[in-house]
Every structure is written in C-alpha cells, then in structure tokens.
C-alpha positions as CSV (number, residue, x, y, z in Angstrom):
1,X,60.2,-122.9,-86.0
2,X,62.0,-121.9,-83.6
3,X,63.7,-125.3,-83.7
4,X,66.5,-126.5,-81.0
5,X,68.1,-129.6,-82.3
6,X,70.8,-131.3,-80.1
7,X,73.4,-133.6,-80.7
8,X,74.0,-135.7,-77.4
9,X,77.1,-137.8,-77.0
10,X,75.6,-140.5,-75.1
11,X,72.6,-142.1,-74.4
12,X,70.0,-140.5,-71.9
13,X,66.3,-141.9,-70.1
14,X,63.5,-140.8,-71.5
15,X,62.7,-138.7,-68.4
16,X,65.7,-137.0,-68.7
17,X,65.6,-135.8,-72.4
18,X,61.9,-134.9,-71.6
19,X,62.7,-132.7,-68.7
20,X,65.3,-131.2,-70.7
21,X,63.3,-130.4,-73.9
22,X,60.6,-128.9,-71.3
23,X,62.8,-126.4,-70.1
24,X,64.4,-125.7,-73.2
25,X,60.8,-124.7,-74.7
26,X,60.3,-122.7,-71.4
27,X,63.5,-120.9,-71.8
28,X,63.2,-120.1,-75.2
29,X,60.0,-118.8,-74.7
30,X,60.9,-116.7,-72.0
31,X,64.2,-115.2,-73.0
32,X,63.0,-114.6,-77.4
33,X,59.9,-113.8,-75.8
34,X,57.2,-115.5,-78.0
35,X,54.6,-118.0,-76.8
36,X,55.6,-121.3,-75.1
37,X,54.0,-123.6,-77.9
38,X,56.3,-122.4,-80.8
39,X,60.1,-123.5,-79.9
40,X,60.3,-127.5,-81.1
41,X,62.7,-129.9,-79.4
42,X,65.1,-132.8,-81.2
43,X,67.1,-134.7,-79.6
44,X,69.1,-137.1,-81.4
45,X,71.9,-139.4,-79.0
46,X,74.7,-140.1,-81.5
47,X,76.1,-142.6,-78.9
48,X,79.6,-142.0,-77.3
49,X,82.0,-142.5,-79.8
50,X,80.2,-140.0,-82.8
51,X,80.6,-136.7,-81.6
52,X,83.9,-134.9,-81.1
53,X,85.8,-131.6,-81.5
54,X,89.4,-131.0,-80.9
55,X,90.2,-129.9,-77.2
56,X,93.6,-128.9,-75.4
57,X,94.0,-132.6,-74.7
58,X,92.8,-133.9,-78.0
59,X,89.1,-135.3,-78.9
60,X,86.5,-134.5,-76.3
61,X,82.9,-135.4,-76.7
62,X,79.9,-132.4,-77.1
63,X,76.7,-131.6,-77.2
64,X,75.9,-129.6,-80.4
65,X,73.1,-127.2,-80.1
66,X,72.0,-125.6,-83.1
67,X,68.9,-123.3,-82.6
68,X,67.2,-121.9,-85.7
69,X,64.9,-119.1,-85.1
70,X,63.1,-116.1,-86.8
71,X,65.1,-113.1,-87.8
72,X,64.4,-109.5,-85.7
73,X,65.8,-110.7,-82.2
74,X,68.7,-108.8,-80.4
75,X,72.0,-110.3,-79.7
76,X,71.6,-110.0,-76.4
77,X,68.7,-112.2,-76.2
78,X,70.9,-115.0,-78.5
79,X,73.3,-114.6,-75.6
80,X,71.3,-115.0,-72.7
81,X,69.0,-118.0,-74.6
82,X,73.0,-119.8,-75.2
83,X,73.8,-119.3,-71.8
84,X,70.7,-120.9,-70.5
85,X,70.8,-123.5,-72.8
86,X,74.2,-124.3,-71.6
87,X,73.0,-124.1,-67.8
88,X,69.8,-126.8,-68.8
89,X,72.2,-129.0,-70.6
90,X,74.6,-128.7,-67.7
91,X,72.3,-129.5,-65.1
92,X,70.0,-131.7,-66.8
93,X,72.5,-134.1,-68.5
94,X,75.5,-133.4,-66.1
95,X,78.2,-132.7,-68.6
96,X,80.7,-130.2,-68.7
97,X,79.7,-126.5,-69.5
98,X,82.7,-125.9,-71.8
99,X,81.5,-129.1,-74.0
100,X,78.2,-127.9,-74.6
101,X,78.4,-125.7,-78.1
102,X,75.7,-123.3,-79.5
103,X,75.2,-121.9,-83.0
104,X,72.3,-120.1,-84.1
105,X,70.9,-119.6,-87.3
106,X,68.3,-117.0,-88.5
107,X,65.5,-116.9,-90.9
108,X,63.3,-114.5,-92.0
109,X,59.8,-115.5,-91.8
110,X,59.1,-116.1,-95.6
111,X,61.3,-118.9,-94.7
112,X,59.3,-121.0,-92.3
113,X,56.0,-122.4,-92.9
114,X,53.4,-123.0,-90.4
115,X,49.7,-124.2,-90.1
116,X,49.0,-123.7,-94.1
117,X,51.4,-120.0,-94.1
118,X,54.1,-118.2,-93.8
119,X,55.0,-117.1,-90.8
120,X,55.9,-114.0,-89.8
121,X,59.3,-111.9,-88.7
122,X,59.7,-111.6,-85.0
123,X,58.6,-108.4,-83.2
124,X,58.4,-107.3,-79.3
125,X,54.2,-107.4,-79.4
126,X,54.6,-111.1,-79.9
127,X,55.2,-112.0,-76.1
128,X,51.8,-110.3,-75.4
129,X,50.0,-111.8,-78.1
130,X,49.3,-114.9,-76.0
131,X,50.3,-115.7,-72.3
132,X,53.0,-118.2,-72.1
133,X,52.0,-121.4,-70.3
C-alpha cells in the first residue's frame, strides 16, 4: 500500500508501462507526500475489446485507475494525484484525457499489512521521515 492498479485497453511495450509505473510512483510520492518506495504499480492490458464505458457516441474504450491508499490525506492532494495520473497516462500511453477514469479508495492503516505489521495512518511528518529518491 498505496497501490495504483490500471486497467489498459490495449497492449503496450514493456518500456512503455515501465516508464509509466516509474512516474506514477514518483508522482504519488511527491503529491501524498510519503517516500518513493511505498506506492506499488499493476498494470494489467485487458486487450482492446474488454474495457468500455458508455460515451456520447456509445462504447468508448478506458483506462481504469483505481488507487488505494491510507486514510488521513486531504482532498486536495486526491485531486492533484488524479490529475497527474491523467497527465502520465495521457502522455505516456497517448490516449485521450477524458477516457482515463480515477477512483480512489481509502484505508485506515489497521487495514494494510507491511513487512510483518500494521502499518500506520498517514500524517504530514511522513514526507520527512525519509528523502524521496
């Protein structure tokens, strides 16, 4: 935990989902401001013809992010976090902004285990803690 997991409609090179998962660790890091080695990265590519929603014109492929993280963050950070995550998938992947989705989901840190314990609940001191790389 934190945990970004996203749904691509397509299939993408190695390089590319690498780069991407890269700079979604950075940003997470940077933005929920915690240490660069906590936010994990899966990618699954459901292939172009598995992952739809209903636009104005009828089906139109997405990329689902979810992004789990630990409870005690503003809303503002959620926002500025989505909106970067949109820009990476964006210019990383070259799909449309208004196909890329975001839902986030929050847990308390009784919730997420980690190296043998519970973690704990977010708080400001944790982006000191330890630089980011």
């Amino acid at each position: 935990m934190p945990y970004l997991h996203l749904d691509l409609p397509g299939r993408y090179p190695a390089a590319q989902k690498r780069e991407l998962a890269m700079r979604l660790c950075r940003l997470y890091a940077d933005v929920m401001q915690t240490q660069s080695w906590r936010p994990n990265v899966g990618i699954a590519e459901l292939g172009e013809v598995n992952l739809f929603h209903i636009g104005p014109n009828g089906l139109e492929p997405i990329v689902m992010v979810l992004v789990e993280f630990r409870a005690g963050r503003p809303a503002e950070f959620r926002l500025k976090l989505a909106d970067g995550i949109v820009d990476a998938c964006v210019e990383v992947l070259g799909v449309p902004r208004r196909f890329v989705l975001v839902e986030f989901t929050s847990h308390v840190g009784e919730e997420i285990y980690r190296d043998g314990k519970w973690v704990a609940d977010w708080t400001p001191e944790e982006a000191a803690a330890v630089p980011a790389n």
